[in-house]
PDB file of N, CA, C and O in Angstrom:
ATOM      1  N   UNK A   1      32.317  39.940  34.942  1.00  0.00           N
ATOM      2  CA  UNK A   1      32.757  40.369  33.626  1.00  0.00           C
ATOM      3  C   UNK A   1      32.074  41.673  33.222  1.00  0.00           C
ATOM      4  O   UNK A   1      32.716  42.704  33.020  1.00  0.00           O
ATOM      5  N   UNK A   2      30.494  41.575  33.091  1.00  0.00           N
ATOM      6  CA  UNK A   2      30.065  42.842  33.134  1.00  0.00           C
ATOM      7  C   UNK A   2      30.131  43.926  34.134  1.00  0.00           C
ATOM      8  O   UNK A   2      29.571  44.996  33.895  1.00  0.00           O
ATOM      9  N   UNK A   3      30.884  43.697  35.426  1.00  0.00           N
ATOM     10  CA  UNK A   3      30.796  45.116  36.109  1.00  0.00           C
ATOM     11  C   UNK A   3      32.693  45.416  35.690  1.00  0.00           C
ATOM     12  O   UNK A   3      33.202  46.514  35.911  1.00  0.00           O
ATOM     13  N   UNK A   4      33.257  44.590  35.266  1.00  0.00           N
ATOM     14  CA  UNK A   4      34.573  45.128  34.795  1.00  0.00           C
ATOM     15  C   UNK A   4      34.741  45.976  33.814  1.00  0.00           C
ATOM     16  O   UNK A   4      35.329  47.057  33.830  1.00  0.00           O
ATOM     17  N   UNK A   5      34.015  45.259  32.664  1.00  0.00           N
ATOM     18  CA  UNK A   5      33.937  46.220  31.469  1.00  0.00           C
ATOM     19  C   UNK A   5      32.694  47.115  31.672  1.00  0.00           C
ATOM     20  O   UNK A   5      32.624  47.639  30.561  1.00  0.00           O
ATOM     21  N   UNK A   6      31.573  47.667  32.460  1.00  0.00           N
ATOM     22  CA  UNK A   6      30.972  48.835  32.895  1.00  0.00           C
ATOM     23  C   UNK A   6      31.974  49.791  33.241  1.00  0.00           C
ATOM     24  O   UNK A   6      32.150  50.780  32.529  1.00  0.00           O
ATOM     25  N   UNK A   7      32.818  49.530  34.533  1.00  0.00           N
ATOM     26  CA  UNK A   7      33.981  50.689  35.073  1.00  0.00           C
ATOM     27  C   UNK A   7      34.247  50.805  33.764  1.00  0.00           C
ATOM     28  O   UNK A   7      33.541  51.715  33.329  1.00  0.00           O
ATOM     29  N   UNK A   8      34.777  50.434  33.089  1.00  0.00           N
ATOM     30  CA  UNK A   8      35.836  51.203  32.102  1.00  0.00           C
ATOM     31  C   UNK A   8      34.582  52.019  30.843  1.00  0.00           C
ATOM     32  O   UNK A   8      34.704  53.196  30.503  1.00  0.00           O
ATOM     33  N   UNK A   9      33.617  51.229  30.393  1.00  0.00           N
ATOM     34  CA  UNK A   9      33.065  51.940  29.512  1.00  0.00           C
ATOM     35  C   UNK A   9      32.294  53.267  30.465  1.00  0.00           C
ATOM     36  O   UNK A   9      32.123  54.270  29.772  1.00  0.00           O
ATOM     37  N   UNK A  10      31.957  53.364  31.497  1.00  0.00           N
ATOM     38  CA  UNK A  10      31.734  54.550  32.123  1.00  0.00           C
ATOM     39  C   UNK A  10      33.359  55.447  32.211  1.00  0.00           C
ATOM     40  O   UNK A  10      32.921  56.324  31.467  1.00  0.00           O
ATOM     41  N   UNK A  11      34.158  55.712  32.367  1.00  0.00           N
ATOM     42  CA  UNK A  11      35.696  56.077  32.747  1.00  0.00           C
ATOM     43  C   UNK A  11      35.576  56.664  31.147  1.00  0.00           C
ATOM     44  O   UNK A  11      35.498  57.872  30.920  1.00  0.00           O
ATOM     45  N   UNK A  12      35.573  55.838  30.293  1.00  0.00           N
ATOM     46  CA  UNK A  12      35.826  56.635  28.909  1.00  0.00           C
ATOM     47  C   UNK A  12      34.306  57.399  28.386  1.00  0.00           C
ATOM     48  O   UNK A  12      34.189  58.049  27.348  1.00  0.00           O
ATOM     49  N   UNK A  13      33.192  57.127  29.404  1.00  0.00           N
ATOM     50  CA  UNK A  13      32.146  58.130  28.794  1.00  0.00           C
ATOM     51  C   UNK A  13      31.432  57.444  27.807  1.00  0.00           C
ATOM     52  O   UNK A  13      30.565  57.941  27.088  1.00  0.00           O
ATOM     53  N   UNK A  14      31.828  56.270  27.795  1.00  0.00           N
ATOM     54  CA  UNK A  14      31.177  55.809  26.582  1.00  0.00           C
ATOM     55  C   UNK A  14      29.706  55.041  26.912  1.00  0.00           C
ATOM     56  O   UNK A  14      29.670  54.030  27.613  1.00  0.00           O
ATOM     57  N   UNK A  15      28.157  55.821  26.149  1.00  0.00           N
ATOM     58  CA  UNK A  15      27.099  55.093  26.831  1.00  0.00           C
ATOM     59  C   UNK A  15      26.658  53.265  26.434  1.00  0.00           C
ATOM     60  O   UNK A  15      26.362  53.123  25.248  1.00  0.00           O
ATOM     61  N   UNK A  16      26.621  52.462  26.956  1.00  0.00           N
ATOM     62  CA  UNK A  16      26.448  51.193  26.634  1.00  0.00           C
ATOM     63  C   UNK A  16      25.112  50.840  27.174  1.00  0.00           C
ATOM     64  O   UNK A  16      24.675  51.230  28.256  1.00  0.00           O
ATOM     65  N   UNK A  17      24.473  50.033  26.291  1.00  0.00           N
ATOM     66  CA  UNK A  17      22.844  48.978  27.048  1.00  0.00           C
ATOM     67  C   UNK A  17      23.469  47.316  26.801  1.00  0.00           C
ATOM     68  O   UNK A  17      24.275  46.827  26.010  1.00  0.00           O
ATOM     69  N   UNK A  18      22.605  46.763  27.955  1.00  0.00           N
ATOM     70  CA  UNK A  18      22.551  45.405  27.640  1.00  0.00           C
ATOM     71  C   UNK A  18      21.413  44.566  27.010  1.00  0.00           C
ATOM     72  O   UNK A  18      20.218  44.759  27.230  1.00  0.00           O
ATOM     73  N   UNK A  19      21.839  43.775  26.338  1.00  0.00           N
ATOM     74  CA  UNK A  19      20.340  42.837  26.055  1.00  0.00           C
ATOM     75  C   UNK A  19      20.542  41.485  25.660  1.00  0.00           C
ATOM     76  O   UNK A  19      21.506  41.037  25.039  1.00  0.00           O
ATOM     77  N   UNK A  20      19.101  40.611  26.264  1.00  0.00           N
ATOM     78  CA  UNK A  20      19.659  39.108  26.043  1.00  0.00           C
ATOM     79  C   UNK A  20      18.988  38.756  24.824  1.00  0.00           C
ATOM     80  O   UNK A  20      18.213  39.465  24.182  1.00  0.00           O
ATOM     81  N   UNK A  21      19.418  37.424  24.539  1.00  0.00           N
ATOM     82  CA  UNK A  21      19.258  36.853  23.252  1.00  0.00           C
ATOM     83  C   UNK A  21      19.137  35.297  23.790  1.00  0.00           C
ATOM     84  O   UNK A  21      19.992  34.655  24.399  1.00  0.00           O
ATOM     85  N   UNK A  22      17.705  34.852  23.346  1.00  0.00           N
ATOM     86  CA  UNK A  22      17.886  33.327  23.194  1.00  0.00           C
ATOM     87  C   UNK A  22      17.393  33.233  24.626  1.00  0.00           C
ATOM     88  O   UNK A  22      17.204  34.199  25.365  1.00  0.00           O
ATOM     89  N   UNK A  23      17.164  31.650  25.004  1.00  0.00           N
ATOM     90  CA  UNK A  23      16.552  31.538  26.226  1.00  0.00           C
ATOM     91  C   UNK A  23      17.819  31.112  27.584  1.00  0.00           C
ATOM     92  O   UNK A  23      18.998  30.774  27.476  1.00  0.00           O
ATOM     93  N   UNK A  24      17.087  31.279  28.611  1.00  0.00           N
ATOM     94  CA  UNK A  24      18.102  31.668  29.889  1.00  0.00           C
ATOM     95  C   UNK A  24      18.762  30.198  30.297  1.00  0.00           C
ATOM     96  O   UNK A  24      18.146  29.221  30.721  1.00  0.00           O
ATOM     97  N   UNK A  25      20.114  30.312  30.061  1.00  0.00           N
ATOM     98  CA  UNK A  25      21.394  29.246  30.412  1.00  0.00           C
ATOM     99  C   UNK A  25      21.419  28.674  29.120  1.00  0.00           C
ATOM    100  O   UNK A  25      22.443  28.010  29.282  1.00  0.00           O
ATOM    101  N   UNK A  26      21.025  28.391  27.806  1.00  0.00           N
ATOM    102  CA  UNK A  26      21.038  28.089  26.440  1.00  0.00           C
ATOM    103  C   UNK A  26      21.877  28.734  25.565  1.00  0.00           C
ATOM    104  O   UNK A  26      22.556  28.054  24.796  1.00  0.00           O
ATOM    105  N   UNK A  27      21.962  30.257  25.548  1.00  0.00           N
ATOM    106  CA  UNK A  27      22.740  30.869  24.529  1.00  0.00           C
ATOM    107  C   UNK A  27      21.738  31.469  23.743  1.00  0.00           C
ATOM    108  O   UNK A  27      20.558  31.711  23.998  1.00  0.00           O
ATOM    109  N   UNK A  28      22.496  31.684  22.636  1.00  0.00           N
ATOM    110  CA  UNK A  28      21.360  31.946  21.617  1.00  0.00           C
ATOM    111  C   UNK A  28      22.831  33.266  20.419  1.00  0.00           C
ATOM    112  O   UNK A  28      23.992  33.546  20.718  1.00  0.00           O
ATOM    113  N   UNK A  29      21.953  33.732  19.088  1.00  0.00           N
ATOM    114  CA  UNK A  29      22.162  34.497  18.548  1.00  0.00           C
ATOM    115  C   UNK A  29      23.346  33.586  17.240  1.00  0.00           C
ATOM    116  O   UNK A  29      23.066  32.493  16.746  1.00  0.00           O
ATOM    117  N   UNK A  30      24.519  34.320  16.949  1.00  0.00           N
ATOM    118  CA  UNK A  30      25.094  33.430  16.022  1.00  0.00           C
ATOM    119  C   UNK A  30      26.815  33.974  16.035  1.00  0.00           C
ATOM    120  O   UNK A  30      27.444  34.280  15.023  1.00  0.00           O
ATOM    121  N   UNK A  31      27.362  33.996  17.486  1.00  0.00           N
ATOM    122  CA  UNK A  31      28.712  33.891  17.488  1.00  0.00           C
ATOM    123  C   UNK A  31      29.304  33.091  18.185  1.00  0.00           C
ATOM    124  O   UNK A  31      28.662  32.044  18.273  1.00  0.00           O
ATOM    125  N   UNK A  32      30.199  33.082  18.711  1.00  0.00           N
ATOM    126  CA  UNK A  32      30.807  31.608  19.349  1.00  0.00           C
ATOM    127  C   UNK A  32      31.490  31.726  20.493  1.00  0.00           C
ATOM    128  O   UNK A  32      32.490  31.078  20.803  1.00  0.00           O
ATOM    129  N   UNK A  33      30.749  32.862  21.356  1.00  0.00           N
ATOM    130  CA  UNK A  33      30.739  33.418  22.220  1.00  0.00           C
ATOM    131  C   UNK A  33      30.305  32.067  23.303  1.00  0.00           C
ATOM    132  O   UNK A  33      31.111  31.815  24.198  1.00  0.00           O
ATOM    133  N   UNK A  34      28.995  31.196  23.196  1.00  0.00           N
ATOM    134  CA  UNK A  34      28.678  30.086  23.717  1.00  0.00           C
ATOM    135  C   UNK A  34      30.000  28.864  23.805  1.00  0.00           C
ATOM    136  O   UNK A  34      30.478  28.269  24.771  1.00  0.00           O
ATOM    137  N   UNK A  35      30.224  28.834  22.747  1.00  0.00           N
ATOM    138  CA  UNK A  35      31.294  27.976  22.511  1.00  0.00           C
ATOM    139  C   UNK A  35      32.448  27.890  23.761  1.00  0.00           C
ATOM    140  O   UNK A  35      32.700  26.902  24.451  1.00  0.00           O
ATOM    141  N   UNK A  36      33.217  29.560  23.847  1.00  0.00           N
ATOM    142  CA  UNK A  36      34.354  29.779  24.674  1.00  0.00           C
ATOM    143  C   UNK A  36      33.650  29.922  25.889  1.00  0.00           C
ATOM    144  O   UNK A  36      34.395  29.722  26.848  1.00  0.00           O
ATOM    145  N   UNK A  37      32.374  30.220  26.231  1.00  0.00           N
ATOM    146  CA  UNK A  37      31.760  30.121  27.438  1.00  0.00           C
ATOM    147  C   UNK A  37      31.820  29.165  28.191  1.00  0.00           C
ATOM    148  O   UNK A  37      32.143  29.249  29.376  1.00  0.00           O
ATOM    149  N   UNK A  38      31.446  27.892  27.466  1.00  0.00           N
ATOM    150  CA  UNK A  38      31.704  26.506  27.851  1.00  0.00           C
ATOM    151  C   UNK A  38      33.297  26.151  28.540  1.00  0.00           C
ATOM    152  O   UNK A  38      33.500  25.153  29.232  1.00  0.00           O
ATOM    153  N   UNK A  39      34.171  26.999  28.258  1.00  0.00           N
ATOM    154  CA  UNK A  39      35.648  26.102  28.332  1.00  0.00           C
ATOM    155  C   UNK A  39      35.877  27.505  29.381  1.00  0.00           C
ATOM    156  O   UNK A  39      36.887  28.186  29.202  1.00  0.00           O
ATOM    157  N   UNK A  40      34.828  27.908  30.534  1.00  0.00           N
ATOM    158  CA  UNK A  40      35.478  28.906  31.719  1.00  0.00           C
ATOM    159  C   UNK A  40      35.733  30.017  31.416  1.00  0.00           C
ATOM    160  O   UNK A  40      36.047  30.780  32.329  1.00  0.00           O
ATOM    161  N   UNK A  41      35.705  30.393  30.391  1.00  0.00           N
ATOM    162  CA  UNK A  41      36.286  31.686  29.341  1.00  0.00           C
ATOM    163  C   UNK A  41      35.252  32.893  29.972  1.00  0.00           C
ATOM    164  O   UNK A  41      34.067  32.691  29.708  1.00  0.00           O
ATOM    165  N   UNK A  42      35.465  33.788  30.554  1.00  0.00           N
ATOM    166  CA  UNK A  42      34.344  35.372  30.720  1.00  0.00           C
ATOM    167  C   UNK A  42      34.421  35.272  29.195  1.00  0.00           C
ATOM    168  O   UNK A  42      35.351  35.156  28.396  1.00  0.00           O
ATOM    169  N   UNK A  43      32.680  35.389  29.064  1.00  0.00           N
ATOM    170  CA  UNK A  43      32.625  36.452  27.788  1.00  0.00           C
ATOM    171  C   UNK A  43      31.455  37.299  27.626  1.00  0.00           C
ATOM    172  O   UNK A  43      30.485  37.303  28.384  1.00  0.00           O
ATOM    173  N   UNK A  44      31.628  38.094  26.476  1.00  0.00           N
ATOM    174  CA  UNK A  44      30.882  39.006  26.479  1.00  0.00           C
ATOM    175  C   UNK A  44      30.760  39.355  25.185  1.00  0.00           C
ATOM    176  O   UNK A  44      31.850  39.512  24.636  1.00  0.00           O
ATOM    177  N   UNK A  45      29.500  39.589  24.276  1.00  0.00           N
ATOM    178  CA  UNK A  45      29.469  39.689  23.184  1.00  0.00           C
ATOM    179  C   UNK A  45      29.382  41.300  23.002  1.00  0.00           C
ATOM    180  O   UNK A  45      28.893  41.807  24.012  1.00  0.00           O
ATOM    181  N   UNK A  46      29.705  42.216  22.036  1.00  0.00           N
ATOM    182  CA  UNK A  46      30.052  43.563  22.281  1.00  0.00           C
ATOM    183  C   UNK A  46      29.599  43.802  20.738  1.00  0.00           C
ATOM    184  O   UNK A  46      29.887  42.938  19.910  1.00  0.00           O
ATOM    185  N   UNK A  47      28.931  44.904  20.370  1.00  0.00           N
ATOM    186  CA  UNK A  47      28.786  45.338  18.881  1.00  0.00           C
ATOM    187  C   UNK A  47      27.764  46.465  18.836  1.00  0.00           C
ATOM    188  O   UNK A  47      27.372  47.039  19.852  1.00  0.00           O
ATOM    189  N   UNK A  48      27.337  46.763  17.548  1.00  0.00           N
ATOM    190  CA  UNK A  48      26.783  47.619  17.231  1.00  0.00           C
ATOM    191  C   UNK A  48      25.041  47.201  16.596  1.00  0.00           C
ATOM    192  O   UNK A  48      25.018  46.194  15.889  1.00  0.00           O
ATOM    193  N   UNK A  49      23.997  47.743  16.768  1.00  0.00           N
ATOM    194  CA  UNK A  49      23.243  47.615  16.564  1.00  0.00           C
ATOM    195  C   UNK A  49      22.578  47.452  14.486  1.00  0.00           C
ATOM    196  O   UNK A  49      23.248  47.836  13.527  1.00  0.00           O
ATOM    197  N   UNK A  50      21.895  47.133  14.444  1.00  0.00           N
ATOM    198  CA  UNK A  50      22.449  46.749  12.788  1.00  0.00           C
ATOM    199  C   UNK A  50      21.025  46.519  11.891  1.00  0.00           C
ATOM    200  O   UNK A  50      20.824  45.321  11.692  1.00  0.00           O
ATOM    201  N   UNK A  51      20.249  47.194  11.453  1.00  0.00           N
ATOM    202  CA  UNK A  51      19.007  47.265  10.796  1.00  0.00           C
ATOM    203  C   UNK A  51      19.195  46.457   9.360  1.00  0.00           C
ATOM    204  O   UNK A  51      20.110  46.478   8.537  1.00  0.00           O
ATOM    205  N   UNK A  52      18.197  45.884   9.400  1.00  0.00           N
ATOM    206  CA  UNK A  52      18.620  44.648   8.200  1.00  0.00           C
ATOM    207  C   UNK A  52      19.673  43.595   8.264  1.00  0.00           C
ATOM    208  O   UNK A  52      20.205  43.343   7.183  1.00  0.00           O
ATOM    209  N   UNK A  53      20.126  42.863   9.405  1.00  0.00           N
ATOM    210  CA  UNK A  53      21.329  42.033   9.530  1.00  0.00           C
ATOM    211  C   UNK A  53      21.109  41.294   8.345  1.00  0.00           C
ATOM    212  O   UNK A  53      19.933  41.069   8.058  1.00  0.00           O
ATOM    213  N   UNK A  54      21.899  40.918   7.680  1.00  0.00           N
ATOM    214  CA  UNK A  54      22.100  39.398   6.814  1.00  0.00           C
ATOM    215  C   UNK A  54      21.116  40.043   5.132  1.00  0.00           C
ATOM    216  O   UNK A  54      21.142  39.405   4.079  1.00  0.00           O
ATOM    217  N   UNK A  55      20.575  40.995   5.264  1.00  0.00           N
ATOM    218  CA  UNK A  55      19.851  42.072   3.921  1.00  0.00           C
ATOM    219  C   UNK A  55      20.953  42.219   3.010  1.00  0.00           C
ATOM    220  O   UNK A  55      22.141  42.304   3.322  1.00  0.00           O
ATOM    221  N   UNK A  56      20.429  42.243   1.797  1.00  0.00           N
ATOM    222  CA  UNK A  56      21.571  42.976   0.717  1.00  0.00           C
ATOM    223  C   UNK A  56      22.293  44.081   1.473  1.00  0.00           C
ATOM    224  O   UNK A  56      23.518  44.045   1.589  1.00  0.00           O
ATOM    225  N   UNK A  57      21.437  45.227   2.078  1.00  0.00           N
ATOM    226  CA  UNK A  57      21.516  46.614   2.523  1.00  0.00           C
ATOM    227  C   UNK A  57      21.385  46.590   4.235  1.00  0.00           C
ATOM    228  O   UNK A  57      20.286  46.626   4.789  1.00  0.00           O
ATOM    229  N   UNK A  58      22.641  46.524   4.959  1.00  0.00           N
ATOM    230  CA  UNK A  58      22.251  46.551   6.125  1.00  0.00           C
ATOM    231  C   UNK A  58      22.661  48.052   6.628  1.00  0.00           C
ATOM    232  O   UNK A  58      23.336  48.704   5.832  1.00  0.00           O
ATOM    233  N   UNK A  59      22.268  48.751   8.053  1.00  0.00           N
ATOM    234  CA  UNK A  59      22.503  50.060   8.222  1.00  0.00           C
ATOM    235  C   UNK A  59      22.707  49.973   9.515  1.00  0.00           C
ATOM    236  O   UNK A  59      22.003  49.366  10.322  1.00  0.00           O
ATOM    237  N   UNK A  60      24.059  50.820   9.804  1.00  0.00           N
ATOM    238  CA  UNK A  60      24.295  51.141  11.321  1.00  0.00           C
ATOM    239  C   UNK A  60      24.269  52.806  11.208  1.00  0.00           C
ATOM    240  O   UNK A  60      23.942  53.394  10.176  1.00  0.00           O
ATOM    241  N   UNK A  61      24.531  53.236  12.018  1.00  0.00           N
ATOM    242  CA  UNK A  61      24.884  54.114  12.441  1.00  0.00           C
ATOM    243  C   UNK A  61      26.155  55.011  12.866  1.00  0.00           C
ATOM    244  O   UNK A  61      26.411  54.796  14.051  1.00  0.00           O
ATOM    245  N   UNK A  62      27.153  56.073  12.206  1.00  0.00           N
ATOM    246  CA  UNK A  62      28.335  56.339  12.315  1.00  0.00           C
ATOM    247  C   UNK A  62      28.501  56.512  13.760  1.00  0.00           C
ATOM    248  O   UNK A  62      29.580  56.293  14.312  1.00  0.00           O
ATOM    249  N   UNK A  63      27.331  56.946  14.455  1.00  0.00           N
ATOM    250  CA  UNK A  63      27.823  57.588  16.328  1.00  0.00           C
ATOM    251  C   UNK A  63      27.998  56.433  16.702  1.00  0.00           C
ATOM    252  O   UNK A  63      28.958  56.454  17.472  1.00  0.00           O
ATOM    253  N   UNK A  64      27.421  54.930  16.540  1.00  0.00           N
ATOM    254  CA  UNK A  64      27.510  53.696  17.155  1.00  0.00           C
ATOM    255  C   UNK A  64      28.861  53.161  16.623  1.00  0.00           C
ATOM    256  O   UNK A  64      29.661  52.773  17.475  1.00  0.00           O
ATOM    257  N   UNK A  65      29.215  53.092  15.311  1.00  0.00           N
ATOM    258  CA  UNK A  65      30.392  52.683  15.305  1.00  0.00           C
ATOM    259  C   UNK A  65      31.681  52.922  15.726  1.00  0.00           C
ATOM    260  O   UNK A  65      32.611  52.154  15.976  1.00  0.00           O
ATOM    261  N   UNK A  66      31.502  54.946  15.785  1.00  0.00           N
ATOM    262  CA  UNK A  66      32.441  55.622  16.635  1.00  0.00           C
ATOM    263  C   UNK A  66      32.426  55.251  18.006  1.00  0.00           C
ATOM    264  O   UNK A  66      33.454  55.422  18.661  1.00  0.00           O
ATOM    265  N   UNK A  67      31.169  54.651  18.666  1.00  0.00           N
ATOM    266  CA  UNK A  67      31.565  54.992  20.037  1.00  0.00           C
ATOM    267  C   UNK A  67      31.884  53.380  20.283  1.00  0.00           C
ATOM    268  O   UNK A  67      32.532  53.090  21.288  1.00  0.00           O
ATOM    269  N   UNK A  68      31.370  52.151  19.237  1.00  0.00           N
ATOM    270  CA  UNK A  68      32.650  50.739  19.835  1.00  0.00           C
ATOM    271  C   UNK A  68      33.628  51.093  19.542  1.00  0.00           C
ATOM    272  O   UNK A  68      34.376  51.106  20.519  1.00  0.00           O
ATOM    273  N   UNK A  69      34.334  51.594  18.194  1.00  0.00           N
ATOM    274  CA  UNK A  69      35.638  52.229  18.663  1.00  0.00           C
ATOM    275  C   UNK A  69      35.946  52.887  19.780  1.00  0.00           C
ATOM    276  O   UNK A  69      36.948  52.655  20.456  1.00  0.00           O
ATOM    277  N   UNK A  70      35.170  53.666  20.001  1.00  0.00           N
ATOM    278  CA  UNK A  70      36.068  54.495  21.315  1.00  0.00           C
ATOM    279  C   UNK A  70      35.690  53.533  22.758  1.00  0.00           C
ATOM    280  O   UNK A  70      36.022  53.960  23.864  1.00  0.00           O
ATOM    281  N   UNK A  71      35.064  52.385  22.625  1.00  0.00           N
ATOM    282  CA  UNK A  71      34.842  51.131  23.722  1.00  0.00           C
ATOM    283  C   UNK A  71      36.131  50.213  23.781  1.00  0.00           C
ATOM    284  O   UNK A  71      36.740  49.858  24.790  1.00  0.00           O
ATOM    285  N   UNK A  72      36.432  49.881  22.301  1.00  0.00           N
ATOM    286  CA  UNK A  72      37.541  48.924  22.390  1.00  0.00           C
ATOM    287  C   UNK A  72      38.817  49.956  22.571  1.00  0.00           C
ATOM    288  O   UNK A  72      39.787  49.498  23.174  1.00  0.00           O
ATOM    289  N   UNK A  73      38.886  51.289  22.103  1.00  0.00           N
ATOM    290  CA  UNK A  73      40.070  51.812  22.511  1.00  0.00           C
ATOM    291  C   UNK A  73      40.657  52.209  24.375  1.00  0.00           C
ATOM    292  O   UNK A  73      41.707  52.413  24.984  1.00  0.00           O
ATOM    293  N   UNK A  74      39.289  52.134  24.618  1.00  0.00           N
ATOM    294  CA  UNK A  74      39.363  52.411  26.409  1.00  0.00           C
ATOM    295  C   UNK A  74      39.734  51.018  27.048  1.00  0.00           C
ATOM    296  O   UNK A  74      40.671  50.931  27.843  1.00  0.00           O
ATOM    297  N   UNK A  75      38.781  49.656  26.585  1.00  0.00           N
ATOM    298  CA  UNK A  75      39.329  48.141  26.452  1.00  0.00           C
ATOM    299  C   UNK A  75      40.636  48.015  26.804  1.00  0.00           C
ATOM    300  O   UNK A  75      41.051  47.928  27.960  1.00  0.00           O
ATOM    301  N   UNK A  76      41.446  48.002  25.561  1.00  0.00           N
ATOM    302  CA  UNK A  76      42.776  47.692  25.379  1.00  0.00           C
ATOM    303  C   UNK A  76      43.239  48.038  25.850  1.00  0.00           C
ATOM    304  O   UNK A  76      43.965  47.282  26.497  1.00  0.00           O
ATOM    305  N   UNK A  77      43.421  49.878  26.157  1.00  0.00           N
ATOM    306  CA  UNK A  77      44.275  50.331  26.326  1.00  0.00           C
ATOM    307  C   UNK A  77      44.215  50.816  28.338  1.00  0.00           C
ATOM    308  O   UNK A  77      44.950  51.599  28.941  1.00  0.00           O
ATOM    309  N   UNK A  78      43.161  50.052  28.822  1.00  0.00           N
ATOM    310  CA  UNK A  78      43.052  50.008  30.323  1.00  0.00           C
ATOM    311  C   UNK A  78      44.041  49.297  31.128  1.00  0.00           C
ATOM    312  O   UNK A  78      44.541  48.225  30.788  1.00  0.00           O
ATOM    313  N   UNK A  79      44.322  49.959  32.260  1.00  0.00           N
ATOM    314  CA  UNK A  79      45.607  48.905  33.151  1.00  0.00           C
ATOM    315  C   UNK A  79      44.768  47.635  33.515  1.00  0.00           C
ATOM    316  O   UNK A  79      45.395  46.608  33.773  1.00  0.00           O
ATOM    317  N   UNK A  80      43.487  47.622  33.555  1.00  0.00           N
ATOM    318  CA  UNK A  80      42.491  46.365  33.699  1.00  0.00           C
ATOM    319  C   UNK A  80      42.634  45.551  33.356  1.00  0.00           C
ATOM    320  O   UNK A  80      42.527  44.521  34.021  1.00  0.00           O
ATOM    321  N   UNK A  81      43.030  45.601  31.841  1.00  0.00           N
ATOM    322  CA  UNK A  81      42.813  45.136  30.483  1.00  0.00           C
ATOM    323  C   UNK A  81      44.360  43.978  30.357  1.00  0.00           C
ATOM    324  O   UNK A  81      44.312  42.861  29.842  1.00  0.00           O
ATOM    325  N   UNK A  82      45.554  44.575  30.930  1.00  0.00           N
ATOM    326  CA  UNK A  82      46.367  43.935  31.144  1.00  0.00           C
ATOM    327  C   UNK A  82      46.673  43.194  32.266  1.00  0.00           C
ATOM    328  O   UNK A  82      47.532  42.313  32.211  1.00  0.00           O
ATOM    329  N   UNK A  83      45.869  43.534  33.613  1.00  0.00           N
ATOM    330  CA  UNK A  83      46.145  42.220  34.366  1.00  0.00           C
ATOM    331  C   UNK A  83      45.025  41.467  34.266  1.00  0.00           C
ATOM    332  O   UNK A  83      45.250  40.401  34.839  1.00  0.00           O
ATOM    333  N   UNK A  84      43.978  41.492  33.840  1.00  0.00           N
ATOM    334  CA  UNK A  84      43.012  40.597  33.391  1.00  0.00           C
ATOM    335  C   UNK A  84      43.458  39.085  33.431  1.00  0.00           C
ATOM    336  O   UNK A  84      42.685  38.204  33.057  1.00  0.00           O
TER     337      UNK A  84
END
């Protein structure tokens, strides 16, 4: 799953890091990404980095949000993406 979506986020230029969360074969964090994991599902949790999560005032960054946009637009719109 991750060397599929690498080709493509390299192809559109777009720079990506990985990082884990929670302890190893457990899960962890707070989407439901674990959930569809369980039922065979590839997944992959994808987002933007986020100072103050869950704060009155949380803060990203416009280059990070531009560039998951320009992640999910390379995503979708890949011949990958449709025989997947």
């Amino acid at each position: 799953t991750m060397g599929y979506l690498r080709s493509i986020l390299e192809e559109a230029e777009v720079p990506w890091q990985v990082g884990e969360l929670g302890k190893i074969d457990v899960g962890g964090g707070g989407t439901i990404a674990s959930e569809i994991s369980v039922h065979n599902i590839d997944t992959v949790d994808m987002g933007v980095p986020v100072l103050s999560m869950h704060a009155p005032m949380e803060v990203t960054s416009k280059v990070d949000d531009y560039l998951l946009y320009k992640a999910m637009k390379a995503l979708f719109a890949s011949k990958k993406a449709k025989d997947y």
